[in-house]
C-alpha positions in Angstrom: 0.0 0.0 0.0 1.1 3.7 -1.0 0.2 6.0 1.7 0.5 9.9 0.7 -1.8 13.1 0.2 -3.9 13.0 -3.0 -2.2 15.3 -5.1 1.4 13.7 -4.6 -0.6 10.3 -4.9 -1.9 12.1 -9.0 2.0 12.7 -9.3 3.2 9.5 -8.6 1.0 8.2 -10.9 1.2 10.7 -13.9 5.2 9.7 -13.5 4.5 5.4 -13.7 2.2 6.4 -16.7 4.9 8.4 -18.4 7.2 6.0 -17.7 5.1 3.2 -19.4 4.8 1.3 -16.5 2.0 -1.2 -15.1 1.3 -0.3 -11.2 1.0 -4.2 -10.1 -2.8 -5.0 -9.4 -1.6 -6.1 -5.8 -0.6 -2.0 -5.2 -3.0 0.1 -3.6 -3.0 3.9 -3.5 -4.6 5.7 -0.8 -5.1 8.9 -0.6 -4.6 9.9 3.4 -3.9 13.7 4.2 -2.5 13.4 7.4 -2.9 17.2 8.7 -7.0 16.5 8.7 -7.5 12.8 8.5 -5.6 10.5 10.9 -3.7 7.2 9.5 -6.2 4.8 11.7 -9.4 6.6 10.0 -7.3 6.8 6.4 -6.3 2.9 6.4 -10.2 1.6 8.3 -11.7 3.4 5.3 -9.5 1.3 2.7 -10.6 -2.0 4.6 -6.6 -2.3 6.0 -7.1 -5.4 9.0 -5.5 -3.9 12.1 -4.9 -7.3 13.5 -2.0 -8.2 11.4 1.4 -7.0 12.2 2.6 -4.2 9.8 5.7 -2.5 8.8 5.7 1.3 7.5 8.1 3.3 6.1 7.5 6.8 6.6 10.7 8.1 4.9 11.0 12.0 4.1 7.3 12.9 5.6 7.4 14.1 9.1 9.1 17.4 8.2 6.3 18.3 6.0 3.7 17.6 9.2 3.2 20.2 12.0 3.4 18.3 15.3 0.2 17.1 15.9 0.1 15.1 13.1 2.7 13.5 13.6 2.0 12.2 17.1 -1.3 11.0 15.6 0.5 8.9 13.5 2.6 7.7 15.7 -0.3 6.9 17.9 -2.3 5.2 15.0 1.2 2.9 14.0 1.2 1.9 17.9 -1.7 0.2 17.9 -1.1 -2.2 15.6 -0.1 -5.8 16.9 3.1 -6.6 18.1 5.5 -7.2 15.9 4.8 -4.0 13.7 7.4 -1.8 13.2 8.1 2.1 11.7 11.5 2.7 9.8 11.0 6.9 10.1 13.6 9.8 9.0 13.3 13.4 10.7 15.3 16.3 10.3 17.1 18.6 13.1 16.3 21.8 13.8 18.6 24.1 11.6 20.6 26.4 14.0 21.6 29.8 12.2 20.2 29.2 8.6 18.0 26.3 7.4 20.0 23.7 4.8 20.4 24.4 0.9 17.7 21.4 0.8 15.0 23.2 3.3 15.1 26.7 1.3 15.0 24.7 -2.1 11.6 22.5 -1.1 10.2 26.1 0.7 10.8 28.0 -2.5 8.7 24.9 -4.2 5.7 25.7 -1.8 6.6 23.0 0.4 8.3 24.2 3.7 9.5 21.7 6.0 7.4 22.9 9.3 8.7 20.3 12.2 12.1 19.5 13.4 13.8 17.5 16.5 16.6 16.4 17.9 16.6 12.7 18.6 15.8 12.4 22.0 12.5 14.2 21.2 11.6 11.7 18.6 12.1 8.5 21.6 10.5 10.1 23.8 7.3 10.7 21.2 7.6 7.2 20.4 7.7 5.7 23.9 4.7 8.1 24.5 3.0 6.8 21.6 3.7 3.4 22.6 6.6 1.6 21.1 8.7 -0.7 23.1 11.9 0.0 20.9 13.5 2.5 19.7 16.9 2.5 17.6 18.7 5.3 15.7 
């Protein structure tokens, strides 16, 4: 399953098409906008079982999320069975002057809006629930 907002979901697509690419029949795209809909409601409304263990991969997203989002889906990961796990990547906040990579994605309309340092993220993730953490 691709998880992302509906409009980058419309751009992933456009791109397979251009490319001339099938999107396998066992892919499904859902359109989840995590600022106003949180993963739990996104993935009940595409029929996803909670009772199986899962494994997400939430790379390059949570700068783009203000903070309550993101503890949402934290929150809504967590309560998946035991054995589920989240591979994540977040960036730290920028000191002096935000990276060549921030002011590039701002100037495209897309600011990064969160940042922490890595004991924030543990202790967001124990709070939401997970057992484990590793960096």
């Amino acid at each position: 399953m691709e998880v992302d907002h509906s409009g980058t979901q419309s751009l992933k697509r456009s791109y397979i098409n251009a490319a001339g690419l099938a999107i396998p029949k066992n892919v499904l795209f859902a359109d989840i906008d995590f600022e106003h809909e949180s993963l739990h409601e996104g993935l009940r409304r595409y029929d996803i079982s909670m009772n199986k263990p899962v494994f997400f991969s939430w790379l390059g997203v949570m700068m783009y999320l203000k903070e309550d989002a993101i503890d949402a889906v934290l929150h809504s990961v967590a309560m998946f069975p035991a054995g589920s796990e989240i591979v994540l990547t977040f960036v730290r906040p920028p000191g002096d002057s935000p990276s060549i990579i921030a002011q590039s994605v701002a100037n495209l309309g897309e600011p990064w809006v969160s940042y922490f340092e890595p004991d924030e993220i543990e202790a967001k993730l124990h709070s939401a629930g997970f057992s484990k953490v590793e960096f």
